[in-house]
C-alpha positions as a Python dict, from the first residue, in 0.01 Angstrom:
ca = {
    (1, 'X'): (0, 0, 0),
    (2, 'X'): (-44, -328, 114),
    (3, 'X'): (-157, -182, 476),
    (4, 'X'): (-359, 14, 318),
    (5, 'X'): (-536, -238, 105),
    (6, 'X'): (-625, -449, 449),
    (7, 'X'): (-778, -141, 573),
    (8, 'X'): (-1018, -127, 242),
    (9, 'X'): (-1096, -478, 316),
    (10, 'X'): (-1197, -446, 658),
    (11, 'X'): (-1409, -128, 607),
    (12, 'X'): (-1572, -343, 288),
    (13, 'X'): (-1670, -633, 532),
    (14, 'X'): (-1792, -396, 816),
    (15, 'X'): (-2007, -178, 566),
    (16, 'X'): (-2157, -542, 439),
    (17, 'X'): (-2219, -661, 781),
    (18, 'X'): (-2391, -311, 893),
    (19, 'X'): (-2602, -352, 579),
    (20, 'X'): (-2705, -728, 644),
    (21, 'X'): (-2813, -608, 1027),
    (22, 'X'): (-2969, -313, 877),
    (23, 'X'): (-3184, -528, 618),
    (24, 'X'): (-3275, -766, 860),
    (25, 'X'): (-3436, -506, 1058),
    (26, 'X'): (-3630, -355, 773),
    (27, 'X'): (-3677, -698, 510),
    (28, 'X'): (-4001, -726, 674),
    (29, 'X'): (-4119, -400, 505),
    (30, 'X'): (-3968, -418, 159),
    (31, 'X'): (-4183, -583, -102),
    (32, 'X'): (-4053, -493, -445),
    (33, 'X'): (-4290, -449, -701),
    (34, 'X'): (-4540, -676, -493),
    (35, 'X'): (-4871, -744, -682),
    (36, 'X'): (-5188, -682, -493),
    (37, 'X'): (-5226, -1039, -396),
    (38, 'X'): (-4881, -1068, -268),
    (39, 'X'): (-4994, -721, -13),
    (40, 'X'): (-5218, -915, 93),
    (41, 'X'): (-5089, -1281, 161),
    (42, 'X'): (-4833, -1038, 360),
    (43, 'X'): (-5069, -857, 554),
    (44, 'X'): (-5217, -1175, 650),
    (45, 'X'): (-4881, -1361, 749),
    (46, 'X'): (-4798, -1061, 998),
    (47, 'X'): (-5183, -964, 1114),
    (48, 'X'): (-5148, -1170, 1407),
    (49, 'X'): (-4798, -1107, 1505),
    (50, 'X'): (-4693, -1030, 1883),
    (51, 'X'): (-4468, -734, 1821),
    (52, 'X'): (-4643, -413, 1702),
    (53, 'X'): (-4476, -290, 1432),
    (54, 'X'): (-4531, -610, 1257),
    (55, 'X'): (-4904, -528, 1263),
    (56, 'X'): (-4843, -211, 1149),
    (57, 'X'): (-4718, -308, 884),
    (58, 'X'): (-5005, -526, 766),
    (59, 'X'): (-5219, -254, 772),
    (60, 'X'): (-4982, -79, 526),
    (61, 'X'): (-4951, -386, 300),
    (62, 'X'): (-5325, -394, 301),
    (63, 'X'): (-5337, -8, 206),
    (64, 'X'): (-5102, -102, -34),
    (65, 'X'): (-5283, -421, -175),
    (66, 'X'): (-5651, -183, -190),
    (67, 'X'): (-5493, 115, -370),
    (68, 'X'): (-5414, -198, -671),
    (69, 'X'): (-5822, -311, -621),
    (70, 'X'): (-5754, -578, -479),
    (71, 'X'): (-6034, -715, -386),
    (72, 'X'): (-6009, -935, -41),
    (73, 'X'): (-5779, -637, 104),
    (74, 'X'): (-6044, -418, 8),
    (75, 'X'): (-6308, -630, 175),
    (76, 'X'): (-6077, -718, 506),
    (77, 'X'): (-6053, -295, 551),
    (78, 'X'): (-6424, -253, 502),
    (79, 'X'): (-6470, -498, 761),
    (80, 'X'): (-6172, -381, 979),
    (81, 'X'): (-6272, -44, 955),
    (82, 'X'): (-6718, -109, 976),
    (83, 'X'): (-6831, -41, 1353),
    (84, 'X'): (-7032, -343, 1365),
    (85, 'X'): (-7107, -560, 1102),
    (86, 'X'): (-7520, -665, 1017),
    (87, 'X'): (-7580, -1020, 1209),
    (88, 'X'): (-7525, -1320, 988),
    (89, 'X'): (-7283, -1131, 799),
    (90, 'X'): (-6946, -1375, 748),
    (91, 'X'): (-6633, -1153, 816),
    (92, 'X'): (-6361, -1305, 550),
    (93, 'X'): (-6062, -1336, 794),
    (94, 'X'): (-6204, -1333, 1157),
    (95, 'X'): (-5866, -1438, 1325),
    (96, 'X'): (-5700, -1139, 1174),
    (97, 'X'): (-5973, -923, 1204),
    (98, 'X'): (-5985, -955, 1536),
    (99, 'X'): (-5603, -931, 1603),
    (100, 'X'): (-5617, -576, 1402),
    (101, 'X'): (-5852, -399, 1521),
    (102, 'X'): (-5686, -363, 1881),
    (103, 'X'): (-5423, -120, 1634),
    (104, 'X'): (-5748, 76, 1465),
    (105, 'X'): (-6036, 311, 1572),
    (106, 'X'): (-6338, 234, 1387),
    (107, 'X'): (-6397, 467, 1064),
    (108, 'X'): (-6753, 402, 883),
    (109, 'X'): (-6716, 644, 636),
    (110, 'X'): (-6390, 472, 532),
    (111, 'X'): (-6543, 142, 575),
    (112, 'X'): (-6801, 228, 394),
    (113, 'X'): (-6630, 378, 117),
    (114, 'X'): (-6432, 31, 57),
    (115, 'X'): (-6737, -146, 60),
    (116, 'X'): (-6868, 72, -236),
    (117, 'X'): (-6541, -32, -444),
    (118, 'X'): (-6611, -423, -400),
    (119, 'X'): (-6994, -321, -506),
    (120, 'X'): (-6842, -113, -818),
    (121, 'X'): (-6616, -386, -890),
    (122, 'X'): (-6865, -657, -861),
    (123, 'X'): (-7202, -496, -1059),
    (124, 'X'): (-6980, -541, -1370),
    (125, 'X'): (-6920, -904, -1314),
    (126, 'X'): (-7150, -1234, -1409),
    (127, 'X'): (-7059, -1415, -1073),
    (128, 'X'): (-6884, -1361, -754),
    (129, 'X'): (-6790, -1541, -427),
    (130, 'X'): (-7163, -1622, -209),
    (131, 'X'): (-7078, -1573, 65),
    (132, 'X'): (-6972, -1204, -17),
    (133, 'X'): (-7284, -1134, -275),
    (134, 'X'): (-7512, -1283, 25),
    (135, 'X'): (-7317, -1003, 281),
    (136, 'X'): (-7378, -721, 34),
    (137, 'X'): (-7739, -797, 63),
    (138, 'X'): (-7760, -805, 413),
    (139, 'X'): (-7517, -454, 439),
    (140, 'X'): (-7850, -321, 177),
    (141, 'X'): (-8111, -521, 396),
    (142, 'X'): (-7992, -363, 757),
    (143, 'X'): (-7920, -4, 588),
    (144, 'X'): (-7519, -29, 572),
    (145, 'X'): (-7489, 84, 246),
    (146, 'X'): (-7659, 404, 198),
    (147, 'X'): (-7959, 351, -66),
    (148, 'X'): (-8306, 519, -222),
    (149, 'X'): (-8434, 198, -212),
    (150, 'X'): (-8221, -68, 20),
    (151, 'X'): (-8502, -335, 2),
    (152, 'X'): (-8437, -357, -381),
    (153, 'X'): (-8081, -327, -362),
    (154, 'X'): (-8081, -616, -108),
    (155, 'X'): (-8313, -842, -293),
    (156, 'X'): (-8086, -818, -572),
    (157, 'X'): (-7736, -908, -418),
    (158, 'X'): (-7955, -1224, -222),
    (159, 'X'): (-8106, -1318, -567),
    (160, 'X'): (-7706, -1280, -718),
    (161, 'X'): (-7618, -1490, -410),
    (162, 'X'): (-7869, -1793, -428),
    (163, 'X'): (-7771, -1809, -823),
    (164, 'X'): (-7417, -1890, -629),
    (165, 'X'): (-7564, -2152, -421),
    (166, 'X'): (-7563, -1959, -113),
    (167, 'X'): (-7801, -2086, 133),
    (168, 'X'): (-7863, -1769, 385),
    (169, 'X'): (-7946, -1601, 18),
    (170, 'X'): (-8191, -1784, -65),
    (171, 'X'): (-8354, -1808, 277),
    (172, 'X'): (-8345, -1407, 271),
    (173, 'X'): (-8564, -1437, -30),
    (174, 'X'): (-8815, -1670, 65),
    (175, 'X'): (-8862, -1413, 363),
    (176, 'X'): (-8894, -1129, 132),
    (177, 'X'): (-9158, -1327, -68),
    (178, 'X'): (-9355, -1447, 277),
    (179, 'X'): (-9402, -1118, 375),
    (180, 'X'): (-9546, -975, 38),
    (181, 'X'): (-9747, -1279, 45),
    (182, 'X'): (-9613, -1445, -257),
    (183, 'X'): (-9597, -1795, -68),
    (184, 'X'): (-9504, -1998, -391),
    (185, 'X'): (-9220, -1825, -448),
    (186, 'X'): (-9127, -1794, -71),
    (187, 'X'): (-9222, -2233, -76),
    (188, 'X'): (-8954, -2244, -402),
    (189, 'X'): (-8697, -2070, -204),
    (190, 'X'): (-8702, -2249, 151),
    (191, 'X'): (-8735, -2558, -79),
    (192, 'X'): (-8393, -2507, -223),
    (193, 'X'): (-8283, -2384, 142),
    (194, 'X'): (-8396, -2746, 263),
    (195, 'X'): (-8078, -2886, 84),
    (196, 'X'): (-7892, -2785, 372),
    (197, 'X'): (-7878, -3046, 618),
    (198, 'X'): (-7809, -2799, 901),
    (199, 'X'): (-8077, -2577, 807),
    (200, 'X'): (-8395, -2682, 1030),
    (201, 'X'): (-8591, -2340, 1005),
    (202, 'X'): (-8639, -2378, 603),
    (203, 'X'): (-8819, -2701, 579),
    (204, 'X'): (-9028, -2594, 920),
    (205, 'X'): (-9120, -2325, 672),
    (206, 'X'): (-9221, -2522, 407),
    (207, 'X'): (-9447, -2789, 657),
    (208, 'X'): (-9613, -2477, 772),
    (209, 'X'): (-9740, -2391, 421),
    (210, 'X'): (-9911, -2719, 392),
    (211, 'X'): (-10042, -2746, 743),
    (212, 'X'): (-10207, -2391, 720),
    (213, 'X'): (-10265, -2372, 366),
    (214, 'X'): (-10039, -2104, 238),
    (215, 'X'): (-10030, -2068, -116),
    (216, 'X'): (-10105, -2443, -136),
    (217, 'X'): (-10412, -2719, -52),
    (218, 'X'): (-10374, -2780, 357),
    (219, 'X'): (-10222, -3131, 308),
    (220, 'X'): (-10133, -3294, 698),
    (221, 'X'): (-9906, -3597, 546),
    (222, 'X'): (-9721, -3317, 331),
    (223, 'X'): (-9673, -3113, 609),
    (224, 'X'): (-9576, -3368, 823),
    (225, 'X'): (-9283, -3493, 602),
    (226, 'X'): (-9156, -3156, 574),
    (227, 'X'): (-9173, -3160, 996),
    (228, 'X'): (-8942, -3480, 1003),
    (229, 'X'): (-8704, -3314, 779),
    (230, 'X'): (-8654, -2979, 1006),
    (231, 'X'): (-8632, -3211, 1332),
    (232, 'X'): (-8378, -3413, 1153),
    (233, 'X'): (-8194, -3104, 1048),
    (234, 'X'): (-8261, -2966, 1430),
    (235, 'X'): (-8080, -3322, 1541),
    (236, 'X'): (-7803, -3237, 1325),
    (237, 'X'): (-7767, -2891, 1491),
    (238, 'X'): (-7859, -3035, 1836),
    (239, 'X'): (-7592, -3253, 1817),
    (240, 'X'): (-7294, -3209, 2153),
    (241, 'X'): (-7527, -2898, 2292),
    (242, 'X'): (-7624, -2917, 2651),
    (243, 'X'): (-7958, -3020, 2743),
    (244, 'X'): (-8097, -2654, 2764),
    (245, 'X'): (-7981, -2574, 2446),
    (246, 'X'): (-8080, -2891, 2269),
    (247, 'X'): (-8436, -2891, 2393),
    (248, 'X'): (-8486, -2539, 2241),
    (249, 'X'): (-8333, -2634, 1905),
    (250, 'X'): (-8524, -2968, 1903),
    (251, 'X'): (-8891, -2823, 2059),
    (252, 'X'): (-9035, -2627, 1720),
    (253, 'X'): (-9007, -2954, 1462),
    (254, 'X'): (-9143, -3168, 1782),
    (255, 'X'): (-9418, -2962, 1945),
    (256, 'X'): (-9547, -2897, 1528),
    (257, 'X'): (-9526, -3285, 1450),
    (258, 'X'): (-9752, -3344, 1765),
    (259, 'X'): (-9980, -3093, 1633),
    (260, 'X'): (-9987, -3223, 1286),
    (261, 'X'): (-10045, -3595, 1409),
    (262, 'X'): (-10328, -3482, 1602),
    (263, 'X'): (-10513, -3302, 1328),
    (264, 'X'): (-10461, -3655, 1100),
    (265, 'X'): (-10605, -3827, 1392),
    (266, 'X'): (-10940, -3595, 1405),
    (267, 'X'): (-10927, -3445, 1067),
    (268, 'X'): (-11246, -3647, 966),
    (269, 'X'): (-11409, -3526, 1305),
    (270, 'X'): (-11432, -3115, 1266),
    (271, 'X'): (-11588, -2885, 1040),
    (272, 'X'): (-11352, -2675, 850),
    (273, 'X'): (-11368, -2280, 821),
    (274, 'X'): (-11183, -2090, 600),
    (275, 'X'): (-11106, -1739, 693),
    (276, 'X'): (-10962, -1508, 366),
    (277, 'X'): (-10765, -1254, 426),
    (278, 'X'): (-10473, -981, 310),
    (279, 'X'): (-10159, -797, 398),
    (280, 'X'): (-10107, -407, 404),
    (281, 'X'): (-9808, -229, 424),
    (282, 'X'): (-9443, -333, 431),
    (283, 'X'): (-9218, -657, 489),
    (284, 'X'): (-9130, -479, 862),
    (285, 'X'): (-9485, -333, 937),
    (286, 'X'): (-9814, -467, 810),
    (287, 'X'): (-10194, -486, 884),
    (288, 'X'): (-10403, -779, 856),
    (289, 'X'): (-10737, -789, 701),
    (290, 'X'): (-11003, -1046, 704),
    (291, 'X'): (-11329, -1014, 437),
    (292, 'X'): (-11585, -987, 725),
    (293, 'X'): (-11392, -645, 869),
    (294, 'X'): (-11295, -534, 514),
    (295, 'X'): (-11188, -215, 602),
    (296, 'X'): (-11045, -220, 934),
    (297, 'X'): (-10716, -436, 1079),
    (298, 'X'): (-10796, -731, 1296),
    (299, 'X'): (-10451, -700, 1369),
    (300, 'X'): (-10054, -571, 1314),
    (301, 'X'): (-9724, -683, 1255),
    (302, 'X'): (-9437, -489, 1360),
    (303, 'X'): (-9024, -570, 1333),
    (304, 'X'): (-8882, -317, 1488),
    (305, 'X'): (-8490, -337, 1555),
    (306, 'X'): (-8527, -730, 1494),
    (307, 'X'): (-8812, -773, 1752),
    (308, 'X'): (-9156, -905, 1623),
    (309, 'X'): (-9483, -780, 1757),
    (310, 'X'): (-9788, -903, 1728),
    (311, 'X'): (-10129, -672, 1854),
    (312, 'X'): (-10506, -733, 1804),
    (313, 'X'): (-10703, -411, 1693),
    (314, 'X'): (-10944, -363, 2025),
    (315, 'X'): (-11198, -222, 1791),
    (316, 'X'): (-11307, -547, 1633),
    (317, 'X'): (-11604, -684, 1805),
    (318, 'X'): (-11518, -1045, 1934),
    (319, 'X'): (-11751, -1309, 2099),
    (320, 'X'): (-11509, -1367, 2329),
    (321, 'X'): (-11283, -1104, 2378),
    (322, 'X'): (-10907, -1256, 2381),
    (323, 'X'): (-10722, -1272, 2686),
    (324, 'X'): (-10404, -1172, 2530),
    (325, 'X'): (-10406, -817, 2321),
    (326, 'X'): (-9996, -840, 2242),
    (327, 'X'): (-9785, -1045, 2195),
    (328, 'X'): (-9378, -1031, 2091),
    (329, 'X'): (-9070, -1223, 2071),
    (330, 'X'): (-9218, -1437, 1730),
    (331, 'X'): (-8892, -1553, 1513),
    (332, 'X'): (-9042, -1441, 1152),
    (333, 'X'): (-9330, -1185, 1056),
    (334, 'X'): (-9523, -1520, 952),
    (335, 'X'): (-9529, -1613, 1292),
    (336, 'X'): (-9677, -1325, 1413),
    (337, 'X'): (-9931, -1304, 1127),
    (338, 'X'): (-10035, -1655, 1216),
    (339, 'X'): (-10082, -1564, 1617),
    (340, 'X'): (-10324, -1238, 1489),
    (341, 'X'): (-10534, -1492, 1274),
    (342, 'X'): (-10549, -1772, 1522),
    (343, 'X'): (-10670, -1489, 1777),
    (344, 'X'): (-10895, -1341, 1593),
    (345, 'X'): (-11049, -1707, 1451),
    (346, 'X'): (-11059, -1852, 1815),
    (347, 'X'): (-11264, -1538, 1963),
    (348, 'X'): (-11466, -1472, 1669),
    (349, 'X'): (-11680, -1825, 1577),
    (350, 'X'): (-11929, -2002, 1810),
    (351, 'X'): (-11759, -2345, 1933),
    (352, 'X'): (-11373, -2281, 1749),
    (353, 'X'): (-11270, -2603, 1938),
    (354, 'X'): (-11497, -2838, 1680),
    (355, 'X'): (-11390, -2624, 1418),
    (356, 'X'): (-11063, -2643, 1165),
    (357, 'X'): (-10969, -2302, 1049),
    (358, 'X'): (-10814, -2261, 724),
    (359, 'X'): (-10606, -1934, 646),
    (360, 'X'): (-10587, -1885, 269),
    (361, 'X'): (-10451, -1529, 151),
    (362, 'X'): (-10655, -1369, -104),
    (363, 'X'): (-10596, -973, -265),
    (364, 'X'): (-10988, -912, -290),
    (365, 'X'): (-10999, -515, -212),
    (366, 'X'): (-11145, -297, 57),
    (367, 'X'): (-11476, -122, 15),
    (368, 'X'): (-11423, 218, -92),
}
């Protein structure tokens, strides 16, 4: 008996250390009754890990952590799964992303699918994380998200955003309101945009309303303070670039505050013109009108596929014919709209170099 009680023993021990080996091996994927978030803080502990099976894992945690809604496992999958994500948009775990997606093909439909619970989720809530409102819009704004109307739908996640504090957001708006032509609103948004230090393009934006008159009195001294701000916001950005790369960041507050202390320095000396005018079509594609060619285009505006062209309608009868017909590579629709106005003003007055054209937008209508 005694023999055989030693035997017991030893078989006992053996099972318990075959067990302990056993667990060790698979402990990684047992989670008990796991909540959502603790998927997820899983997922994200083994994402990066060396050995493969590790990583597979994550991606089943994750699985796990969506099927409970949760919502940043939901989000990571969209984004794992998405084919390529709008620019600007902020990926929520980058590191990880990147170390799971040499495991995955790409799947849009499931991306997109996940991205329509954290919408579903999030039109029934007051608030929400900025940064994630602001990349809803832009999913809406570069036609991600299927929509009827993805122009609306983006407005509103941007608008949900910049409630948030979100900075893009509100930039995003002020360009939707620019290219309607609603240049208060578009001023009140890069306004609030201008509390970002880092942010040099918003207060250029708001020192080109008041040097050509948008929405606002041309005011030189206003416009010039706004110019200071975006070059010391450009500094800030500047700062530890090469020389190449400074010079380009630094160049549009510097070559504009030239400009603008030359027109203080002869704005007593030339006769100002103001040239009315309006916008038709959409925020991507629009004609410009003036009120002496009331019903033909002195120009368009075109973004197509994030490149901005600018051309000048060969029909108009100029003085001096311009040089230059087409032009592309502008950074906003504004800029563009600007070039066909300055072309047109510069080729269509006697003398345009004693002259100070003023560009004020105006919805008078078309003959019929």
């Amino acid at each position: 008996m005694r023999k055989l009680g030693i035997a017991l023993a030893l078989v006992l021990v053996l099972a318990l250390v075959i067990i302990g080996l056993v667990y060790r091996q698979i402990s990684y994927r047992i989670c008990w009754n796991c909540s959502g978030d603790e998927y997820y803080n899983r997922a994200i502990q083994y994402a990066c890990s060396d050995v493969p099976k590790y990583r597979r894992t994550a991606l089943n945690f994750l699985d796990q952590a969506a099927r409970q809604d949760q919502l940043q496992a939901l989000r990571f999958l969209a984004e794992l799964y998405m084919d390529k994500l709008p620019p600007s948009y902020q990926p929520q775990d980058r590191e990880q992303l990147t170390c799971l997606r040499r495991d995955i093909r790409p799947d849009r439909n499931r991306a997109i699918s996940s991205f329509q619970a954290i919408i579903d989720r999030l039109e029934g809530q007051p608030d929400g994380d900025p940064t994630l409102l602001g990349d809803i819009g832009l999913l809406y704004l570069h036609s991600v998200m299927p929509s009827d109307d993805p122009a609306e739908q983006a407005r509103k996640w941007f608008a949900r955003a910049a409630a948030e504090g979100n900075y893009p957001a509100m930039v995003q708006l002020a360009r939707f309101a620019d290219a309607r032509g609603d240049y208060a609103e578009a001023m009140k948004w890069f306004q609030q945009a201008s509390s970002n230090t880092l942010d040099p393009q918003s207060p250029l934006m708001v020192g080109d309303y008041f040097f050509y008159g948008k929405g606002v009195p041309v005011d030189y001294r206003k416009a010039k303070t706004w110019y200071r701000k975006a070059l010391a916001a450009a500094e800030k950005v500047a700062a530890g670039k090469s020389d190449e790369e400074k010079n380009r960041i630094l160049a549009p507050p510097r070559i504009r505050l030239d400009l603008v202390e030359r027109r203080l320095a002869g704005q007593g000396q030339r006769q100002r013109v103001t040239v009315t005018y309006r916008l038709e079509g959409t925020f991507r594609n629009y004609s410009v009108f003036v009120k002496k060619h009331p019903d033909r285009p002195v120009g368009t505006v075109v973004n197509r596929d994030g490149v901005i062209t600018a051309r000048m309608n060969g029909d108009i009868d100029f003085l001096t014919p311009p040089e230059e017909m087409e032009k592309s590579g502008f950074s906003s629709m504004t800029r563009g709209m600007h070039w066909v106005l300055s072309t047109y003003a510069a080729h269509s007055y006697k003398d345009p170099d004693s002259l100070h054209f003023v560009y004020v937008l105006s919805r008078w209508k078309s003959r019929q």
